[in-house]
N, C-alpha and C positions, 0 to 999 in steps of 0.2 A: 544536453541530452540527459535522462535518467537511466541511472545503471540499477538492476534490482537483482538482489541477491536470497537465499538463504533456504529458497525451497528446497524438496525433497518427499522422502519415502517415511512416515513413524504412524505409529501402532496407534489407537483407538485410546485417547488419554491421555497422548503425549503431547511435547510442546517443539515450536518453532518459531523462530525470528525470523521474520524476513528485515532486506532493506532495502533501502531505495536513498539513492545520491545523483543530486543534480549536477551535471559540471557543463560548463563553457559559457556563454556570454551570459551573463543573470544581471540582474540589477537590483531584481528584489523578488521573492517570491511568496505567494499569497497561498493557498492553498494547498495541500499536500494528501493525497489519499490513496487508497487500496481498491481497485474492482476485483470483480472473480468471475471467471464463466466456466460453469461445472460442461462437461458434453450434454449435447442437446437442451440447453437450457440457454435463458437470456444472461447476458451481460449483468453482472447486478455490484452496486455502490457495495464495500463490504466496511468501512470506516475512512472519515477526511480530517483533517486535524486543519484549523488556521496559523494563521502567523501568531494571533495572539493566546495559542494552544487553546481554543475551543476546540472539543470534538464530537464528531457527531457517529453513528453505529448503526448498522443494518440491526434488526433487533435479534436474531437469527444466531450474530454474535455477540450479544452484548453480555456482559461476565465471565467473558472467555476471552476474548481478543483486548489489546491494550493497545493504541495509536500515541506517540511518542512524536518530537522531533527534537533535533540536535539545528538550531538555525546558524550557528556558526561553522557549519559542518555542512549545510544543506542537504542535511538527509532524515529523514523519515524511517520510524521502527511501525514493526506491525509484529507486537508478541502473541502469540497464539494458543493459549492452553487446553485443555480438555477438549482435545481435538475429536472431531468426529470423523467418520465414513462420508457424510454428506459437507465436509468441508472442503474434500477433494474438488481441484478446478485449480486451473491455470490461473495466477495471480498478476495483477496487472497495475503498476506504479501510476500513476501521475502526478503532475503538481500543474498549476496554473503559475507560469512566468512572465514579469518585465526584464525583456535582455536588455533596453536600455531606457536612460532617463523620458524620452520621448514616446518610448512605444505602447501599446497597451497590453494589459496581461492578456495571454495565451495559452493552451491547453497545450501539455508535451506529455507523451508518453513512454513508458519505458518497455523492453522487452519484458514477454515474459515469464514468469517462473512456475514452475509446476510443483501443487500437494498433491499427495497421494497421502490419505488417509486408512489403513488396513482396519480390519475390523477384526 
């Protein structure tokens, strides 16, 4: 399962971490990333980081957000600076997992966390 943490309530400028940790059967995991869905709007990629730390950006947030992972730790950062109003939206973990040597990678997702961005 992915546990995801660190949202919250900060001002127009400010920053925030989230995180996201995978725990229970893994065997290897590939992919690791960030969605967001503001109200009323669609689902949208907000940064994915790979195993071999390639990352890729919504362009939306690119120079503001930084995508991280810790792989001995299985967990994923998502630092978020110069926040805005319109970054506001429930943040939502994934990673693509093999829980074991036989199986194939699979999409899990994690609860998820709410920004509130004030203006």
């Amino acid at each position: 399962q992915l546990q995801a943490s660190g949202g919250g309530l900060v001002q127009a400028g400010g920053s925030l971490r989230l995180s996201c940790t995978a725990s229970g059967s893994i065997f290897s995991i590939n992919i690791m990333g960030w969605y967001r869905q503001a109200p009323g709007k669609q689902c949208e990629l907000v940064a994915d980081i790979t195993s071999g730390i390639y990352t890729n950006y919504a362009d939306s947030v690119k120079g503001r957000f930084t995508i991280s992972r810790d792989n001995a730790k299985n967990t994923a950062y998502l630092q978020m600076n110069s926040l805005k109003p319109e970054d506001t939206a429930v943040y939502y973990c994934c990673a693509t997992i093999r829980v074991n040597y036989g199986s194939n990678f699979s999409n899990h997702w994690g609860q998820g966390t709410l920004v509130t961005v004030s203006s």
